[in-house]
C-alpha positions in Angstrom: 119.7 116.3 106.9 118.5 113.0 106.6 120.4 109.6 106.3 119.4 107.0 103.4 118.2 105.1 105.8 115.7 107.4 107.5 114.6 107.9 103.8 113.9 104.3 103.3 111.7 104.3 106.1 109.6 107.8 105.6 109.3 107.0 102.3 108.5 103.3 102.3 110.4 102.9 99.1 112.6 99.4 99.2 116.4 99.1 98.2 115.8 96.9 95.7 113.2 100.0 94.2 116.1 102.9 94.8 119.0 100.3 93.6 116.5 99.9 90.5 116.3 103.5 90.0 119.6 104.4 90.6 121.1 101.9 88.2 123.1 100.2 91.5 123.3 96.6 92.9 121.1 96.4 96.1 123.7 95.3 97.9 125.5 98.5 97.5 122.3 100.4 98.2 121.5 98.4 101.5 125.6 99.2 102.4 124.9 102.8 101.8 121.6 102.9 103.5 123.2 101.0 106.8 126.1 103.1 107.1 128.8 100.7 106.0 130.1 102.4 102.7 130.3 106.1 102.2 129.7 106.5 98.7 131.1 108.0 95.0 130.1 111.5 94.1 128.4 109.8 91.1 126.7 107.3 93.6 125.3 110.2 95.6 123.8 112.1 92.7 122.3 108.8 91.4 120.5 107.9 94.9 119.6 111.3 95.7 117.8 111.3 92.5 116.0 107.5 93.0 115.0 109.9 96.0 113.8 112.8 93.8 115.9 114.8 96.3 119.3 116.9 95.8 122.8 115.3 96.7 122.8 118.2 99.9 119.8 116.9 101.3 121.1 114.1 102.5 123.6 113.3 104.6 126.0 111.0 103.4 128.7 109.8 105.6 129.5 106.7 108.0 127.1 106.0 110.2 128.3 102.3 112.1 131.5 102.6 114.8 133.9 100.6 112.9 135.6 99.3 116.1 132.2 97.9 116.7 132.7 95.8 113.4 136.1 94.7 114.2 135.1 93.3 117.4 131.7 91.6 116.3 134.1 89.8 113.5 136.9 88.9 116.2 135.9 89.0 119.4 136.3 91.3 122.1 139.7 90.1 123.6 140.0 90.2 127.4 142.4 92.6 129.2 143.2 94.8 126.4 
């Protein structure tokens, strides 16, 4: 299975073209595409189809260590 991401890149397709396809704000796309928001059912059939793939095909989950979030935003705290 392949990520959005990978997609974006074999395909050379842009998020602003799948978030224009799809009917979604690019911002949502690019969140998808990074691994920072898991999306809807309804969201996964409308990409997958920008895609001209099925909703199985591609794997759709979270892809980004969220602790590595947390500590980018806060700092990484000494002596934890």
């Amino acid at each position: 299975m392949r990520t959005v991401e990978h997609l974006l890149e074999t395909t050379g397709l842009t998020i602003d073209e799948i978030a224009r396809r799809s009917g979604l704000r690019p911002e949502r796309v690019e969140a998808i595409a990074m691994g920072r928001w898991t999306p809807s059912p309804q969201e996964r059939e409308r990409i997958a189809a920008a895609f001209g793939m099925q909703v199985d095909e591609i794997s759709w989950g979270h892809t980004m260590n969220p602790r590595n979030v947390r500590y980018r935003r806060f700092g990484l705290k000494e002596n934890f």
